[in-house]
N, C-alpha and C positions, 0 to 999 in steps of 0.2 A: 623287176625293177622296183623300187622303193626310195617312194617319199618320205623325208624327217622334220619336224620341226623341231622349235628349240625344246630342250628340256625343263620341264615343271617350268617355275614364274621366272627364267633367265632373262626372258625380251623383255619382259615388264621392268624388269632392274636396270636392263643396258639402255631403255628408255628414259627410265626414271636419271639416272645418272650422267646421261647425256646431257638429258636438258636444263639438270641445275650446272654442268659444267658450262654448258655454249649459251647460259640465259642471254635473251637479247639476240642471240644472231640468227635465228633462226631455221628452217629444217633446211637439209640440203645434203650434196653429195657426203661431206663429212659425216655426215649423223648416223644417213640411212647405210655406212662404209662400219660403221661402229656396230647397228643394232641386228646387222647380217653376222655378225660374230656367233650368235647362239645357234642360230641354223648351221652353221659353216662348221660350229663346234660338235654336234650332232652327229652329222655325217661321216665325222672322221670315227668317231666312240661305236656307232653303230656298225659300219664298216671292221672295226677292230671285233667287235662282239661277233661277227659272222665269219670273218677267220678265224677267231679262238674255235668256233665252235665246225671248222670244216668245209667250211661256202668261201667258193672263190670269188672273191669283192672287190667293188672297185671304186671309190666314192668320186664323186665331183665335184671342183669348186671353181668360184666365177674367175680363180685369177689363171687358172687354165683356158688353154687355147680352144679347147671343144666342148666347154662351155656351151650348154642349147638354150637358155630363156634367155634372150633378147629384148629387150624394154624399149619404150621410149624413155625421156627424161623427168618424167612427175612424181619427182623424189618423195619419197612414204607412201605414195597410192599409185608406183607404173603399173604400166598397161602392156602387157605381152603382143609383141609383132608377130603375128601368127604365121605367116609365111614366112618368116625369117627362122622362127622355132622348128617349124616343120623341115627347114632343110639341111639345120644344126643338127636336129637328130637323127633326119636320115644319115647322113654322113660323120656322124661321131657317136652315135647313143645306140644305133641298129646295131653295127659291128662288134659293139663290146656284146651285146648281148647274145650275139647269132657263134659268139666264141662261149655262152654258156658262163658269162659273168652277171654278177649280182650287182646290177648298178645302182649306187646311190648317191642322190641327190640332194642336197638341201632345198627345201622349199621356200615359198616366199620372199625370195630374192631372183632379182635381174641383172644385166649388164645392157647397159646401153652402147650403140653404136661406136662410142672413142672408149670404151671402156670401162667407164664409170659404175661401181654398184650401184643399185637401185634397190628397193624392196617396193611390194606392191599391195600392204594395209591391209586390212582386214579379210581374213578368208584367204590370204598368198599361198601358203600352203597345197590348200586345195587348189587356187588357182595352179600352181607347176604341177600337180596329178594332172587334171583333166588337159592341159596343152599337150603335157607327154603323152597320156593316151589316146589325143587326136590324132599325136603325128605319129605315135605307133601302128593307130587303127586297132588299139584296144577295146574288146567288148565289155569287159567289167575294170571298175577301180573300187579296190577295198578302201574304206576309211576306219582304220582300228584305232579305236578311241575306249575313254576311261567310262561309257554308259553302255548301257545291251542295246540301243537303237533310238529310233525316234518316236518318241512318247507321245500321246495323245494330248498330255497337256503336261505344263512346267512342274516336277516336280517339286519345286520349290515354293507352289502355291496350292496344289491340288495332291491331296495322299495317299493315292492309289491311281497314278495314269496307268494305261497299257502300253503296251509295245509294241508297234503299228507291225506288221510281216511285209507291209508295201505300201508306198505311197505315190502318188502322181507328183510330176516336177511342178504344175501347176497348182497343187495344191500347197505341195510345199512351199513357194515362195510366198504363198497367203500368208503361212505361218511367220515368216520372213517378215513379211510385212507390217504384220504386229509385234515385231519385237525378238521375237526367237529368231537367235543368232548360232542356232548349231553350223549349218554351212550358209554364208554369207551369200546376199542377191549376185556382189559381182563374183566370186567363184562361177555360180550357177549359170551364169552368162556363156562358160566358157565348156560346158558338159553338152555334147551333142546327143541329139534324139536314138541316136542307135547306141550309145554307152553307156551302158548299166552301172550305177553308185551301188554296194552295198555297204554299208554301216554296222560296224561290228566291235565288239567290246572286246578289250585287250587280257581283260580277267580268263577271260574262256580259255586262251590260249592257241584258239583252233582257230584258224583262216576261216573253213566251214561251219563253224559256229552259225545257229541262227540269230541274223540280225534283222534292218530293215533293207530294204530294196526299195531305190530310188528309179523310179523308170519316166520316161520322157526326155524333151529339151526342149530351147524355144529356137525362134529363129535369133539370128545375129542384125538382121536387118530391121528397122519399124516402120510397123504396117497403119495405112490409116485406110481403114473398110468405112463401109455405112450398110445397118441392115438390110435389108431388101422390102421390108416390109414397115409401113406408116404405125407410128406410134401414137398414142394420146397422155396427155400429164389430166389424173385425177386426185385435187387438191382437197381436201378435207379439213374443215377449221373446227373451232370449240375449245375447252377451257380443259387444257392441262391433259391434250390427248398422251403425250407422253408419259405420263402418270398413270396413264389407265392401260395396261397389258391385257386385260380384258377385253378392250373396246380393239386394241391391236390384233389381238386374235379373230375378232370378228372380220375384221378386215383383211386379214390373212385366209384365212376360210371361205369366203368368199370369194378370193380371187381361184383360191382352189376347187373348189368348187364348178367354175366357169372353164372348166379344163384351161385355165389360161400360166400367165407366171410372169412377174416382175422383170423389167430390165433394167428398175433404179428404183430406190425410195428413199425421201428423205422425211425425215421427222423433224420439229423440235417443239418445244410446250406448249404454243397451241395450233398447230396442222402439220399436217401427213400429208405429202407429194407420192402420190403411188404412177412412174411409170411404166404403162404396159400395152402390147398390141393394139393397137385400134379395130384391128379383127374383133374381137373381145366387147365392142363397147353394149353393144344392146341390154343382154338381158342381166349382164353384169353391172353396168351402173346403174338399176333398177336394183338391183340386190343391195349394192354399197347405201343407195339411196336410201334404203331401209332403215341402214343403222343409224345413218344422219338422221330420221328423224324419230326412231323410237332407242335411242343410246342418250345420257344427257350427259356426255363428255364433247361429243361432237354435236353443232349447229347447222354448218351450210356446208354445199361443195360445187365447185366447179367445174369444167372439162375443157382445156383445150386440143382439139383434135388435127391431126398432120402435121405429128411431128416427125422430124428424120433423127433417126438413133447412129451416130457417129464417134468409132471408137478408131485410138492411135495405141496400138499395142508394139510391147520390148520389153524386155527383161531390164529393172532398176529404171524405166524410165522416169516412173517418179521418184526420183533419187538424183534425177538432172537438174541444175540448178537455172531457175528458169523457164521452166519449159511448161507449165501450166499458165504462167504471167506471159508467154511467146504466142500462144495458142491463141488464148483471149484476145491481147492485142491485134491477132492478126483478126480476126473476127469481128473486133471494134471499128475497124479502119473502113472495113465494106459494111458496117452499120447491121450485120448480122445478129441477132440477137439470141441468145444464149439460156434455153429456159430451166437448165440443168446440168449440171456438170458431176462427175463422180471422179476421184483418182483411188484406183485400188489394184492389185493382184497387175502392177506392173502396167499398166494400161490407164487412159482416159480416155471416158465419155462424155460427149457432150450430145446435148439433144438440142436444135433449131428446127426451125420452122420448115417443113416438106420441101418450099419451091425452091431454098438455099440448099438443099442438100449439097450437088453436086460442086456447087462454089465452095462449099464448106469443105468437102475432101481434097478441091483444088487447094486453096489458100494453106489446108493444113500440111500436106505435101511440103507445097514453096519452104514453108515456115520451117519445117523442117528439116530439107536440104539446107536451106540457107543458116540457119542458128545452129543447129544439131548433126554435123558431119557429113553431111548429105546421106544417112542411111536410110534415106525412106525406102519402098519397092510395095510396087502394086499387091495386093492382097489374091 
């Protein structure tokens, strides 16, 4: 089976030309009916190139009846009905292929329930791979693309990255996170734990070419845990610690040193928030206490101890609009106070006071069934 997109910059243009024709009326079923033309156009050309060449093929398009992505209605970014997809393809997309046809697809496009085209924004593509090969119960999805894999750092900044042979799904959306848009957060949402990504460069010509391998997934549901173990926030002031990488590393070294390790740190020009185990605190803030007073970047420090390390993990959850301003507020309301916050790698922590914990995992819960789909689930 084989996913297509559009060819070279065609969605870019049928974008572009869309919007200076419909200016003012903004996006909608018309639009996203027009900018599915290059996928749709794809599919047919690629399907022709694998009968020229022998391969019985068979492409598919949304204005067909067995049509398998299913959308809702949020024209330029739907969202794939996943149990509806899954039974589209059992019943129309298993058959052709169990006859030993080459089914193709265009990607990045949907149909909603009365019909309508849909497309589903950035990363579509990949999103209709990984749907298909959830409800095929595919172990691998190739992504043959114009690079040898995923690179260690942006070529386009760095002149000499390598080329990872494997990576973790978690690490990768790190990557994501800061900016690198090779497979988007929401694709990634839709790649289960047992489906292997590999990434592969179209130059090679060879399926089996060595690329990268993507291995992992996350859950579908957001989880709000709290660690099991009491934290402590130690604060560190003085003049321009930011500036001093020196003085950073002593504090780095130090925690390592104390067999211990960070579960949050925040900087900025003059103090260092380092949180970490309260298991930890003895001979370790005697050591920190050191640099405070023989470093003359840092001055004083202080310790608050018992705190509760409280994290809400999902894939693109910060990418939810809202949902760090939901959290707070709910925390505001029962007068909890909030002595740290982090949002990164798809998750937010917050750290309160030890006796709040368990109100804190309640409230955040609520918060989240109630504003955000109701997908929470116990951890």
């Amino acid at each position: 089976m084989v996913v297509v997109s559009a060819m070279g910059k065609s969605t870019d243009a049928l974008i572009e030309t869309t919007r200076q024709a419909c200016e003012g009326s903004g996006l909608n079923a018309d639009f996203d009916d027009v900018v599915a033309m290059g996928e749709r156009t794809s599919a047919r050309v690629f399907a022709a190139a694998l009968k020229t060449h022998g391969v019985r093929s068979l492409f598919l398009d949304p204005s067909r009846r067995d049509w398998p992505i299913a959308t809702d209605g949020s024209f330029c970014n739907a969202n794939p009905i996943l149990p509806t997809c899954a039974r589209l393809v059992e019943r129309h997309v298993q058959p052709l292929l169990e006859k030993g046809l080459t089914v193709v697809v265009p990607g990045f496009i949907g149909k909603t329930e009365d019909g309508r085209i849909t497309t589903m924004g950035r990363g579509g593509s990949d999103i209709t791979a990984f749907v298909l090969a959830q409800a095929l119960h595919a172990d691998l999805v190739l992504l043959v693309t114009d690079v040898e894999g995923i690179l260690t750092a942006d070529p386009k900044i760095i002149k000499t990255p390598r080329k990872l042979d494997e990576i973790a799904i978690d690490h990768l959306i790190g990557l994501a996170d800061s900016g690198t848009k090779f497979i988007h957060k929401k694709a990634l949402r839709y790649k289960t734990p047992l489906m292997d990504v590999k990434v592969v460069s179209n130059a090679s010509g060879d399926l089996d070419s060595d690329g990268t391998l993507i291995r992992g997934g996350f859950l579908q549901s957001l989880i709000v845990e709290s660690n099991p173990d009491p934290a402590m926030a130690v604060t560190i002031v003085g003049k321009g610690l930011s500036e001093s990488p020196q003085t950073l590393s002593r504090i780095f070294s130090e925690v390592s040193k104390a067999d211990s390790h960070l579960l949050g740190m925040s900087v900025n020009h003059d103090s260092a928030i380092l949180y970490l185990p309260m298991r930890a605190s003895g001979s370790l803030l005697e050591s920190l206490h050191s640099i405070v007073v023989g470093d003359e970047k840092a001055q004083a420090m202080a310790v608050k101890n018992d705190l509760a390390f409280v994290r809400v993990k999902g894939v693109g959850l910060e990418d939810t609009p809202g949902v760090v301003s939901d959290l707070t507020k709910a925390l505001n309301s029962e007068a909890i106070n909030i002595y740290g916050i982090f949002t990164i790698t798809s998750s937010v922590v917050v750290f309160v006071d030890l006796k709040d914990e368990k109100k804190t995992v309640q409230l955040l819960k609520q918060t989240l069934e109630k504003n955000h789909n109701g997908q929470t689930k116990a951890p």
